[in-house]
N, C-alpha and C positions, 0 to 999 in steps of 0.2 A: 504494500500500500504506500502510495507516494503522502506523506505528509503536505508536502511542500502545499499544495494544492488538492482543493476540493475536489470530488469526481464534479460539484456544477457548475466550479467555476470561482465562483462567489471567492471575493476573498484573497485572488489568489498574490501570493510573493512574488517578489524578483528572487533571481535567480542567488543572490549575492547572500540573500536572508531565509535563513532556513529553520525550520522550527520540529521539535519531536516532542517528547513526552518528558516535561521536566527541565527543557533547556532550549534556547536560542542560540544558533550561530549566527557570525557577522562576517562578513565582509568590511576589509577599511584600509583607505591609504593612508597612513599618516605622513603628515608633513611638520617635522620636527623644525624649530626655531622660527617656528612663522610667523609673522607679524601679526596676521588674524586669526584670532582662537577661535574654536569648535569648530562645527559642519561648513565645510565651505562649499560642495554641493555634493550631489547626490549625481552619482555616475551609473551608468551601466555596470560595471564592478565592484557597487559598492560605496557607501560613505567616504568622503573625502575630508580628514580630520583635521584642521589646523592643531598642533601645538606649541606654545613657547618656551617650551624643554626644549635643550639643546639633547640629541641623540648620542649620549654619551653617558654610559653608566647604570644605563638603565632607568635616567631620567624623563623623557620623552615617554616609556612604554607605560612607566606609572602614573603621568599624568594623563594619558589615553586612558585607561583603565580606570581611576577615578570617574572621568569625561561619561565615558559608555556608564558605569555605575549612577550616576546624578542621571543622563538620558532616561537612563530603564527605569527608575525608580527603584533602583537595590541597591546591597549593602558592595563595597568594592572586593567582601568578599566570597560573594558572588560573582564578578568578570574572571576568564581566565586568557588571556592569549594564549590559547595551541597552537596555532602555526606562524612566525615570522617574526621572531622574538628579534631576531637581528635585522631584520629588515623593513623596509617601508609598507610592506602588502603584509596584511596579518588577515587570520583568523580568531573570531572574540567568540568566547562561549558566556554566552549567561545563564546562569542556574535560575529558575524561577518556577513557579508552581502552575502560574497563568503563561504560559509562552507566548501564545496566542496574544495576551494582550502587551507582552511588551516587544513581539514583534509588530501591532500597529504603533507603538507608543513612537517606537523609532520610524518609523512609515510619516509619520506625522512630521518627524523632527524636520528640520531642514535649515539652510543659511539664513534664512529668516527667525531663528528662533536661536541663534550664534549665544551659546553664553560665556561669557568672557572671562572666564574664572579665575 
């Protein structure tokens, strides 16, 4: 059974955000030392993240992870990057009870809703 999507339709993800039983994945570019903080747009691949962590140390990846954590409305220890720990294209897991609603939560989100933390 494909989660991603309803057999009607209704509802359905991008391909970038995926959701199962108990958890959300993400797709996200980040963009370490950037002048403008949070979502700077919504790609075909995924969230396009400003942060003003410099990518060095591990600083940049914990302020993305905070960033999605305030998004989703959970605790940050809830976020996990699985995939791309060193690199700019990651994979986020978020733990959640509701997937579903915090995969619209982020559906919603966008450069218009930038918060500058």
């Amino acid at each position: 059974m494909n989660r991603d999507r309803p057999p009607d339709g209704r509802d359905s993800l991008p391909q970038w955000l995926r959701t199962a039983d108990g958890f959300v994945t993400v797709e996200v570019a980040a963009r370490p030392g950037s002048p403008r903080r949070g979502i700077l747009r919504v790609g075909e691949h995924g969230l396009v993240i400003g942060l003003g962590s410099p990518a060095e140390k591990g600083k940049a990846n914990q302020e993305l992870v905070e960033f999605i954590a305030t998004l989703a409305g959970v605790t940050r220890a809830a976020v996990t990057i699985v995939q791309g720990t060193g690199a700019r294209h990651k994979v986020v897991r978020i733990e959640a009870s509701d997937a579903r609603r915090i995969a619209q939560r982020l559906l919603a989100a966008g450069p218009s809703r930038n918060q500058a933390a």
